[in-house]
C-alpha positions as CSV (number, residue, x, y, z in Angstrom):
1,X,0.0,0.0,0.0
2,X,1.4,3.5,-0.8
3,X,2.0,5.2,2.3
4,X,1.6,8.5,0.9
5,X,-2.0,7.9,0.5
6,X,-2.3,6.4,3.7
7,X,-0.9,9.6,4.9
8,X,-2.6,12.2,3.2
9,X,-5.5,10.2,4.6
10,X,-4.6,10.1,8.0
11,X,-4.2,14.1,7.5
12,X,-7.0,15.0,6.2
13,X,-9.2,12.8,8.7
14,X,-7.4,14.2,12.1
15,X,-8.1,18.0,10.6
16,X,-12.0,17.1,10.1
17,X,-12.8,14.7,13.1
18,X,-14.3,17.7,14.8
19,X,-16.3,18.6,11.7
20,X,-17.6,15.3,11.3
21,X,-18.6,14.2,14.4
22,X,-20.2,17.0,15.8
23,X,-23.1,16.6,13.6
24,X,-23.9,13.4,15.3
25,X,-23.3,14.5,18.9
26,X,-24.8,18.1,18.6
27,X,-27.7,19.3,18.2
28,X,-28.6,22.6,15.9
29,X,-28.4,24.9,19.0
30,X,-24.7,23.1,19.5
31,X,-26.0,21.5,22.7
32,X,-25.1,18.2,23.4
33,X,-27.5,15.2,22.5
34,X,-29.0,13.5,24.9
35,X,-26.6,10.1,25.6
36,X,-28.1,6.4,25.5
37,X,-28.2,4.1,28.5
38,X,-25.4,1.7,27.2
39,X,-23.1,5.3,27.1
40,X,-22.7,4.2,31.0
41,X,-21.7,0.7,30.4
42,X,-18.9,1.8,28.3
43,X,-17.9,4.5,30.5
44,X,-17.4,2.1,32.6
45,X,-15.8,-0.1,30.3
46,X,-13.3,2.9,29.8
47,X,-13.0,3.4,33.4
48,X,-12.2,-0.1,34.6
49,X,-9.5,-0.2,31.2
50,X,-7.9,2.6,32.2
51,X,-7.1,1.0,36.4
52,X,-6.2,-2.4,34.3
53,X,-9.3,-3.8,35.6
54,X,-10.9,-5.3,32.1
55,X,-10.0,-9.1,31.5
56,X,-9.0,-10.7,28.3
57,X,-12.4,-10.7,26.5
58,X,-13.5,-7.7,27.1
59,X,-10.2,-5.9,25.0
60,X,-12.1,-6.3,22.1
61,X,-15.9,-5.0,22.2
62,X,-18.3,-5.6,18.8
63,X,-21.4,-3.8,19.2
64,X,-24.2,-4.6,16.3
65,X,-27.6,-3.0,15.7
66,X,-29.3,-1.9,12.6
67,X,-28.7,1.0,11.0
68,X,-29.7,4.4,12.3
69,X,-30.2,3.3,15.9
70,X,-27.5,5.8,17.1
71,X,-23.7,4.1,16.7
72,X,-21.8,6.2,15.8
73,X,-23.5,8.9,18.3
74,X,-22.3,6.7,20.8
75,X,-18.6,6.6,19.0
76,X,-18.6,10.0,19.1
77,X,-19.9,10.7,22.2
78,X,-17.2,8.1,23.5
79,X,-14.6,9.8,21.4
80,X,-15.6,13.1,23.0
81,X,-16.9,11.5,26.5
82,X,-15.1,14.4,28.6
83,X,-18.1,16.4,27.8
84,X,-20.7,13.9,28.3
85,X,-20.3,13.4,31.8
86,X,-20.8,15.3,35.1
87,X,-17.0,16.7,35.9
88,X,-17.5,16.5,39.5
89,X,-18.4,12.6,38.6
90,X,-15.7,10.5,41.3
91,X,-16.5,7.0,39.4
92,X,-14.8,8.1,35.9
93,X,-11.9,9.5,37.5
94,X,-9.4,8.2,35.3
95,X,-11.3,8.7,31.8
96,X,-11.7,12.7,33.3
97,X,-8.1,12.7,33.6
98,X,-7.7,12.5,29.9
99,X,-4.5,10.5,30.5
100,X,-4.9,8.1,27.7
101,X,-4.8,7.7,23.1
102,X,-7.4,7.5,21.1
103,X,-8.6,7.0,18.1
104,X,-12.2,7.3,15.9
105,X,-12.3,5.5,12.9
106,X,-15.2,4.9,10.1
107,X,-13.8,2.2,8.1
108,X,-16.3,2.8,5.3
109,X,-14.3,6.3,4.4
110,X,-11.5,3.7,4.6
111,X,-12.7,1.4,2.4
112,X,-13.8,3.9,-0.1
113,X,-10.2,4.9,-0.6
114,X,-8.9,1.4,-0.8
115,X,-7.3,1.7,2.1
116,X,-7.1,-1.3,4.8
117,X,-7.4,-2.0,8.2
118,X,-4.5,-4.0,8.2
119,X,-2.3,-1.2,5.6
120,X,-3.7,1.3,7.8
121,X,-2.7,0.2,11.4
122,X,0.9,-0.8,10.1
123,X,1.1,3.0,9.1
124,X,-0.2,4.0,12.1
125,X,2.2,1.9,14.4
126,X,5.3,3.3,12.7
127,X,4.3,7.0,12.1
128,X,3.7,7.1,16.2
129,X,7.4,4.8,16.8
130,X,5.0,2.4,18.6
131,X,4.8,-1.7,18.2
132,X,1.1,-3.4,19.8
133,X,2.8,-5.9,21.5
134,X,4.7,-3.6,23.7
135,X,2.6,-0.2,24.0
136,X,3.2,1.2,27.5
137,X,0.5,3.9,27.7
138,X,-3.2,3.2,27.4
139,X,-4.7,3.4,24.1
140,X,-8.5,3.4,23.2
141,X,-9.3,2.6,19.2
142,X,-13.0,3.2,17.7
143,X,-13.9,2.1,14.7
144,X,-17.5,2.5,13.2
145,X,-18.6,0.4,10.2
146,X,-15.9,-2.6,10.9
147,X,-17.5,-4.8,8.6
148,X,-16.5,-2.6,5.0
149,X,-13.1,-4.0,5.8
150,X,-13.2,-7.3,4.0
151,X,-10.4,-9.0,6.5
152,X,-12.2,-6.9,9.2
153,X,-12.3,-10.1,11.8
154,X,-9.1,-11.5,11.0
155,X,-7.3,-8.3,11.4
156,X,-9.3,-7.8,15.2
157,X,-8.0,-11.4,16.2
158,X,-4.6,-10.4,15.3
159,X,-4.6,-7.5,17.7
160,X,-6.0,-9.6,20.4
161,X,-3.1,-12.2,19.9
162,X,-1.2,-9.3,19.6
163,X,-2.0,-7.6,23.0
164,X,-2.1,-10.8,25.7
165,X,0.3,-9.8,27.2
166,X,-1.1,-6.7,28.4
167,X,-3.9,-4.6,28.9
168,X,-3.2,-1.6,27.3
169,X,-5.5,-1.7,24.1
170,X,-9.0,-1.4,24.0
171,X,-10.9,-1.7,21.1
172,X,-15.0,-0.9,20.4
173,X,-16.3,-1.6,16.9
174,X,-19.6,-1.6,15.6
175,X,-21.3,-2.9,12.2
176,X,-24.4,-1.8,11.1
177,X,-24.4,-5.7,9.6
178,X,-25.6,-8.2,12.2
179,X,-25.2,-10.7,9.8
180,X,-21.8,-10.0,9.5
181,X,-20.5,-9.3,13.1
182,X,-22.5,-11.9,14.7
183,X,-21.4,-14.8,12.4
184,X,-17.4,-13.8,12.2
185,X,-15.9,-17.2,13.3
186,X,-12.5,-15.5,13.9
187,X,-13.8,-13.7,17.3
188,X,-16.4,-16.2,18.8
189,X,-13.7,-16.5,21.9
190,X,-12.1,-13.4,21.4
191,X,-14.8,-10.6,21.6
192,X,-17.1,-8.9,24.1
193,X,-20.2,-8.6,21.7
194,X,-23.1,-6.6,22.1
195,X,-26.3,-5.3,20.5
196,X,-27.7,-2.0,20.5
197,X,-31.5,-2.1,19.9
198,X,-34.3,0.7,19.0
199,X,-35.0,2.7,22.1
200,X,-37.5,2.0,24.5
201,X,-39.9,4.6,25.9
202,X,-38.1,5.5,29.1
203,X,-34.8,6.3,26.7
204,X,-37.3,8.2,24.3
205,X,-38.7,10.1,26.8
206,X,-35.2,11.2,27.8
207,X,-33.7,11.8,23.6
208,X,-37.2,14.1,23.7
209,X,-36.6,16.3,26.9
210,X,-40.1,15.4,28.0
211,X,-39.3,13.2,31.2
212,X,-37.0,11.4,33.3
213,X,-38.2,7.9,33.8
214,X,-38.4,7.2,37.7
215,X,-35.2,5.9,39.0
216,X,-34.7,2.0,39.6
217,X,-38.2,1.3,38.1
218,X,-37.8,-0.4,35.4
219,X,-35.6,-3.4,37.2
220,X,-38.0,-3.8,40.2
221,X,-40.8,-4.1,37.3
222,X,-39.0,-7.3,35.5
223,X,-38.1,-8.4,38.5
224,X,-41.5,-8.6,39.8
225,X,-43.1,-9.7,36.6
226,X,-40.5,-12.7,36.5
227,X,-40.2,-13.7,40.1
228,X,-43.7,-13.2,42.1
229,X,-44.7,-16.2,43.7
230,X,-48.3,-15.7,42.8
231,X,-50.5,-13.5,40.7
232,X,-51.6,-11.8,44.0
233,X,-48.0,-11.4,45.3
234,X,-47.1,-9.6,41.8
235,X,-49.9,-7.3,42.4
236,X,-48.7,-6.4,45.9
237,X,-45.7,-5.5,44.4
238,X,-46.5,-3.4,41.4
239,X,-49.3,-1.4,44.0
240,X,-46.4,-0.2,45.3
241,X,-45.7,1.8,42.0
242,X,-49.3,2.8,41.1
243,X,-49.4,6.0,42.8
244,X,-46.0,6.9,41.3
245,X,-46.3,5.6,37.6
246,X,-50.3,7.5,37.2
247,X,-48.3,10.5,38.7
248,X,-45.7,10.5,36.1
249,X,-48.3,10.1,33.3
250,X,-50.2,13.0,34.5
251,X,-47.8,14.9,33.2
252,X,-47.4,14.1,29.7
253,X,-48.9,14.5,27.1
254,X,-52.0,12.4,25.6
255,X,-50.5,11.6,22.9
256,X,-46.8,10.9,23.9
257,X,-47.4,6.7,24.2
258,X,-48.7,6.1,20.5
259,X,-46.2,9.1,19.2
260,X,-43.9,6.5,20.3
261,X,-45.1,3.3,19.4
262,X,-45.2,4.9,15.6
263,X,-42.2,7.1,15.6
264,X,-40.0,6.7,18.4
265,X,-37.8,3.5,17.5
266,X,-35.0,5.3,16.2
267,X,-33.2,8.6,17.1
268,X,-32.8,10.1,13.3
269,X,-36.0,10.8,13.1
270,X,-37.2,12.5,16.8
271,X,-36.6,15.7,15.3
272,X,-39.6,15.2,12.6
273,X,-42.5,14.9,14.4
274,X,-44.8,16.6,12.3
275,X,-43.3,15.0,9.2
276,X,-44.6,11.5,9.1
277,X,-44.2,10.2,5.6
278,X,-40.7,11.7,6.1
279,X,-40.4,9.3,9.2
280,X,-42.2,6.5,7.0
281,X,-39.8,6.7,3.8
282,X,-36.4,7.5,6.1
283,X,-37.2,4.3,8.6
284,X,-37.7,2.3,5.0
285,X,-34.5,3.1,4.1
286,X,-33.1,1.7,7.0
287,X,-34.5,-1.8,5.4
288,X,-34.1,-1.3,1.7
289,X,-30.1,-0.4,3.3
290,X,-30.3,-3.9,4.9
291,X,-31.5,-5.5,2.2
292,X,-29.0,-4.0,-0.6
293,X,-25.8,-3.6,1.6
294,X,-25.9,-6.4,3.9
295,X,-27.9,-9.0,3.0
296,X,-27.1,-8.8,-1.6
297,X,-23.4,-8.9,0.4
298,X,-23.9,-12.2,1.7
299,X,-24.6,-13.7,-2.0
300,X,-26.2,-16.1,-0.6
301,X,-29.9,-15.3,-2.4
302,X,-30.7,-14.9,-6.4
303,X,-31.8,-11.3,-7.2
304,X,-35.2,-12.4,-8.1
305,X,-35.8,-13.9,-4.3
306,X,-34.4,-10.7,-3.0
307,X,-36.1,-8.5,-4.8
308,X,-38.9,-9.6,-3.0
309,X,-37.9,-9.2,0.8
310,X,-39.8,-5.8,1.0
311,X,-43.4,-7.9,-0.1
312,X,-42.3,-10.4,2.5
313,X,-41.8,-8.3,5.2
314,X,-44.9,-6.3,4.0
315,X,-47.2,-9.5,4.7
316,X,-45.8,-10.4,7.8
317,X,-46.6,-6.7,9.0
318,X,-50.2,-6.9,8.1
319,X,-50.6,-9.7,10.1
320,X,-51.0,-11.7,13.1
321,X,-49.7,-15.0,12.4
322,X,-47.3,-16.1,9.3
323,X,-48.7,-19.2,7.5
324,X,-45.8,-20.5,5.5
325,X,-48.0,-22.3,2.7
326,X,-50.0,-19.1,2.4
327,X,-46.6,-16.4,2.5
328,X,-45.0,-19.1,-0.3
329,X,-48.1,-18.7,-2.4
330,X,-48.2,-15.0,-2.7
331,X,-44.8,-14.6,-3.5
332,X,-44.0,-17.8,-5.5
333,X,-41.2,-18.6,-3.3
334,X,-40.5,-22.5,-2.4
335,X,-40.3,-22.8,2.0
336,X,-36.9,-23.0,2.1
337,X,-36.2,-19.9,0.5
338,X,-38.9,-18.1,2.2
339,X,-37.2,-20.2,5.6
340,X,-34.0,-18.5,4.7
341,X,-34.7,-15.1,3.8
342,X,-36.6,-15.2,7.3
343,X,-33.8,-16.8,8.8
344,X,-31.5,-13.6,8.0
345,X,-33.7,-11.3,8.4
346,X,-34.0,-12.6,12.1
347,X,-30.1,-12.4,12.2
348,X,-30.2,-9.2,11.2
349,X,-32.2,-7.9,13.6
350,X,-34.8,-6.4,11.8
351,X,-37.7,-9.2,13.1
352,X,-37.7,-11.4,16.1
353,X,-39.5,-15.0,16.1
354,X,-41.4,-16.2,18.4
355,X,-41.4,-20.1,18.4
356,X,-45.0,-21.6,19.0
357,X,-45.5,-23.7,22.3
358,X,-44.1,-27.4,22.0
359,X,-43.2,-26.8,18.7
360,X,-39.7,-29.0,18.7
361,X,-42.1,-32.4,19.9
362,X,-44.6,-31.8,17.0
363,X,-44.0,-32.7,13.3
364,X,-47.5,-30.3,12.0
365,X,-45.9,-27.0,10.6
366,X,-47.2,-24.1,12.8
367,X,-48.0,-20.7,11.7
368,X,-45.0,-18.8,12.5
369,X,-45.2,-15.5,14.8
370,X,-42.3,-13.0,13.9
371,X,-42.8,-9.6,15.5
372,X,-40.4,-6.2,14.6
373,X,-37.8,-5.2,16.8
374,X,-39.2,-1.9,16.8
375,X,-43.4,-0.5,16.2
376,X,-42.0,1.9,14.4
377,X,-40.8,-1.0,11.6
378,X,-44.6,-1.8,11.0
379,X,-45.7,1.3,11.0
380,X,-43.1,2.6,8.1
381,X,-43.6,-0.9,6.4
382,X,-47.2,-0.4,6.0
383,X,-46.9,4.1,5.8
384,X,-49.2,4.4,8.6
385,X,-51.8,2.8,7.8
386,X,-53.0,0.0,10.4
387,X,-56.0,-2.0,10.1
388,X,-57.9,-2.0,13.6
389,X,-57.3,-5.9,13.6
390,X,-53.4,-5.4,13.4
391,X,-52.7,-2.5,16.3
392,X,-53.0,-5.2,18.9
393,X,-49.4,-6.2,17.0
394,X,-47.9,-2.6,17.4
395,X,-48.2,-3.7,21.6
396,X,-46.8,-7.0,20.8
397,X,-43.6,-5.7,19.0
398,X,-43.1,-3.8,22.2
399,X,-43.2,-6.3,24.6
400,X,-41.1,-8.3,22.3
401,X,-38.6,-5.8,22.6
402,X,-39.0,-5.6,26.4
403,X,-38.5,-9.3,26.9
404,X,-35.6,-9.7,24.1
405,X,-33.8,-6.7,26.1
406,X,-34.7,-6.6,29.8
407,X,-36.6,-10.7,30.2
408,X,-34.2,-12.7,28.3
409,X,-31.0,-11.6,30.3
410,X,-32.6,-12.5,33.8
411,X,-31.4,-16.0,34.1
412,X,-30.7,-17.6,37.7
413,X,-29.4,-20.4,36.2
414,X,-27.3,-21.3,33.6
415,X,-30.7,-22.5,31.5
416,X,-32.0,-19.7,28.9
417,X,-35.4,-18.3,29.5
418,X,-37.2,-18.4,26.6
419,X,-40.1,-15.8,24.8
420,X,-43.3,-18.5,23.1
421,X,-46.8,-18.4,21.9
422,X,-49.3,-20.5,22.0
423,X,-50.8,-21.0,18.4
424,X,-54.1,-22.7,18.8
425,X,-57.1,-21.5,18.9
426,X,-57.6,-18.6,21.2
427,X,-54.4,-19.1,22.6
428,X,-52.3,-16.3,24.4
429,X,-49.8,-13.9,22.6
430,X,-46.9,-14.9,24.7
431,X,-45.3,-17.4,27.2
432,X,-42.3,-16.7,29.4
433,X,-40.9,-19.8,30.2
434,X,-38.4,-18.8,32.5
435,X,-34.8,-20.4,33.6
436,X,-36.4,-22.1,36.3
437,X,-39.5,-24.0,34.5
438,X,-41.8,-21.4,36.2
439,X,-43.9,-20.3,33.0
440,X,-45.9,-17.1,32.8
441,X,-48.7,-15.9,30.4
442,X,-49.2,-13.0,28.9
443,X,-51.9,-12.0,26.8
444,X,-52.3,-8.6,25.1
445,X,-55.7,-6.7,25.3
446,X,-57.2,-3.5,24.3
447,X,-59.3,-2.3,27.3
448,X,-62.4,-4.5,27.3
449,X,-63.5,-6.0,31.2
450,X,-63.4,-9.8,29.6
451,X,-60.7,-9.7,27.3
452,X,-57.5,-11.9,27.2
453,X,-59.1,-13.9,30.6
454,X,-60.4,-17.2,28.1
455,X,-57.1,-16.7,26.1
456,X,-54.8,-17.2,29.3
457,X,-57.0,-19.6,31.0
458,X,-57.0,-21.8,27.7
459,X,-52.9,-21.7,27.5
460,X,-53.0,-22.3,31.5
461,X,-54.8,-26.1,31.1
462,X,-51.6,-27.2,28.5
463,X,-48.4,-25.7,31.1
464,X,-47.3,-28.2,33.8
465,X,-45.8,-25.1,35.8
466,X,-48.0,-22.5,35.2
467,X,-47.9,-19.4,38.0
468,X,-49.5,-17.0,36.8
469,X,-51.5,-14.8,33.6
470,X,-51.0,-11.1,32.9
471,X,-53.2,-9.1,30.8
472,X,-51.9,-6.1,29.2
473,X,-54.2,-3.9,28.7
474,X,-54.2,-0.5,26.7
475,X,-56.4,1.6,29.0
476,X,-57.7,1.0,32.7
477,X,-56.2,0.2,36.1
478,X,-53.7,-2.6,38.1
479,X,-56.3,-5.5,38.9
480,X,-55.8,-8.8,40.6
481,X,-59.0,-10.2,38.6
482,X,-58.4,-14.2,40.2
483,X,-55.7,-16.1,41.9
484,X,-54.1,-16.5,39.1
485,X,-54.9,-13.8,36.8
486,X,-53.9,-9.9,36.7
487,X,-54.1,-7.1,34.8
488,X,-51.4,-4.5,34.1
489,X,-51.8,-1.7,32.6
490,X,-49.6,-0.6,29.5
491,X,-48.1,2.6,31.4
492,X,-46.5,-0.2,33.5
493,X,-44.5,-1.6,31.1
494,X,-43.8,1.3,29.1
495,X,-41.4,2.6,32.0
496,X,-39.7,-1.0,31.5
């Protein structure tokens, strides 16, 4: 590689880091943006890196989320984090200090220019007279877009050999493709890796300036929902809240729940509320992105199946249950291409699948659930338009994203919990089956006194450790309806 181009590069990139990132971490006024909750866990990533307290795995961090869910806002605001904190702040001592390298990278400007990870690091190491193996002051590298780099894992698990023996390297990446970071065999042992998802309402509420969710909530509400002994001990526990969660709705707006659930998954487009088709054709672009960068990358498809993702995803957003036979039939696909475009699009992120109750000890093909990671998906997928039968699903990606995010990481053993459904007839809309074979019901419900109670109580008669049903309704109050029943309002688990 011509090191005068990898020069002239490196130039020109330190003179317009400023310029470039403060676009992402400012706002128009030039006030800081708001930062996202998983800013803290890599300040204190930084801050244990910087007193030699990380361990080998965690030298190397790959974060992965689809695109436009705020990555490089939290590279830059990394880059930058000085500013992001309180200065009085005594638990990021150290990162305050400033006493420590870094780096921000978008390998995408470096791929554009031919340039390598690889070419580039090796220019790097002897323009600053320093060698990996045997750096003696502490050195923090970013790089956004990893995945543009062709040898991108390869060159990661050479640093990590590189740097055992000692801790004075850190590296965060992220990649916009899932697909890509998730399935890189070269760091399956050598990699702390993480996923950023669309933001939840508390961490809306907070990128608005409308609210600061109540401290602490959120965990005492999984942690009641998931370990309550009994549907009346789970009420006891959420009465607690009552007083303080209708208090903190008081004093928003209407509207500010189904603003949300239609525009709030992603931080690009908060700024453009009154601009909804705007929203609609800038959240699309986020898939028709996935689609023609990540997934055409893979070659693993023929054009003509790809070409028709968009009608796929389409019919699985207008509705409630995906029968395979039918979804192969409209799109004159065979199952196991429709199987695998699912597949990766579940990879990707973009959809989550919810596997139907027993399914692994019956041979009958179930219709399939698969629920967006995000509301706002949906809603852009169909441009606003929801049929009354399909907003019950708008609640359902929610709590899907709830339970993949908050539920799923709750395990007291070394068993996974697991998200279901129960597909028969009248069956309920979920099933936590938790790490210790307690199982919990959850049916979603718009309001009305009797709705979601025959749903549960159906599911109920097939679960050999059933304790108890929730109903999650839209409107109304906390109710212990039975012993084994209750009813929690949406505003519950919207501060989740």
């Amino acid at each position: 590689m011509d090191r005068v181009k990898i020069e002239n590069f490196y130039r020109l990139w330190v003179s317009q880091i400023d310029k470039l990132l403060s676009g992402y971490i400012f706002n128009e006024a030039g006030n800081p943006n708001p930062t996202r909750y998983i800013f803290s866990f890599y300040l204190e990533l930084i801050e244990r890196f910087l007193k030699d307290e990380i361990i080998e795995l965690e030298k190397i961090n790959l974060l992965s989320g689809i695109r436009g869910i705020g990555k490089t806002t939290l590279l830059g605001q990394l880059f930058y984090a000085s500013r992001f904190i309180n200065h009085s702040s005594k638990n990021y001592s150290k990162l305050l200090r400033g006493n420590y390298e870094k780096l921000y990278l978008d390998v995408s400007k470096l791929h554009l220019e031919g340039i390598s990870l690889n070419d580039f690091f090796k220019y790097y190491e002897e323009e600053k007279n320093i060698h990996f193996e045997t750096i003696d002051r502490k050195f923090i590298i970013l790089l956004d877009e990893v995945h543009y780099d062709d040898n991108w894992g390869l060159f990661l698990k050479n640093i990590f050999d590189r740097v055992k023996g000692h801790k004075n390297i850190l590296i965060i990446a992220t990649g916009s493709s899932a697909l890509k970071i998730k399935l890189n065999p070269d760091l399956s042992r050598r990699s702390l890796i993480l996923d950023l998802y669309p933001l939840k309402f508390d961490e809306y509420l907070i990128m608005k300036n409308i609210a600061v969710p109540i401290k602490d909530l959120s965990e005492e509400l999984v942690n009641s929902i998931l370990f309550s002994n009994n549907a009346a001990d789970l009420h006891d526990k959420l009465k607690v809240h009552s007083k303080e969660i209708n208090s903190f709705f008081l004093n928003l707006a209407p509207s500010v729940e189904e603003e949300f659930l239609y525009y709030g998954g992603f931080p690009f487009v908060l700024e453009l509320k009154d601009k909804k088709h705007l929203i609609y054709k800038l959240v699309n672009g986020v898939i028709d992105n996935l689609i023609t960068k990540d997934i055409l990358d893979l070659k693993k498809f023929a054009s003509e199946t790809i070409s028709k993702i968009k009608d796929l995803l389409y019919l699985i957003a207008n509705s409630d249950a995906t029968d395979y036979e039918k979804l192969c039939s409209a799109l004159k696909l065979d199952y196991r291409s429709a199987r695998g475009i699912i597949e990766t699009l579940i990879q990707s992120g973009i959809i989550l699948e919810v596997k139907s109750y027993g399914e692994k000890f019956v041979k009958v093909r179930k219709p399939a659930k698969f629920l967006f990671i995000s509301p706002s998906l949906r809603v852009s997928i169909l441009s606003g338009i929801i049929p009354s039968e399909i907003k019950g699903k708008l609640l359902e990606d929610y709590l899907g994203l709830l339970f993949k995010k908050e539920f799923l990481k709750k395990k007291i053993s070394a068993a996974e919990n697991e998200i279901l459904y129960d597909s028969s007839s009248m069956g309920a809309d979920f099933i936590l089956r938790a790490a210790n074979s307690r199982q919990i019901i959850v049916e979603v419900g718009f309001g009305e006194k009797k709705t979601g109670i025959r749903q549960v109580e159906n599911t109920a008669k097939k679960l050999d450790n059933f304790f108890y049903g929730i109903i999650v309704s839209k409107e109304g109050e906390l109710q212990l309806i039975n012993e084994k029943i209750i009813r929690i309002p949406l505003k519950f688990w919207m501060l989740i």
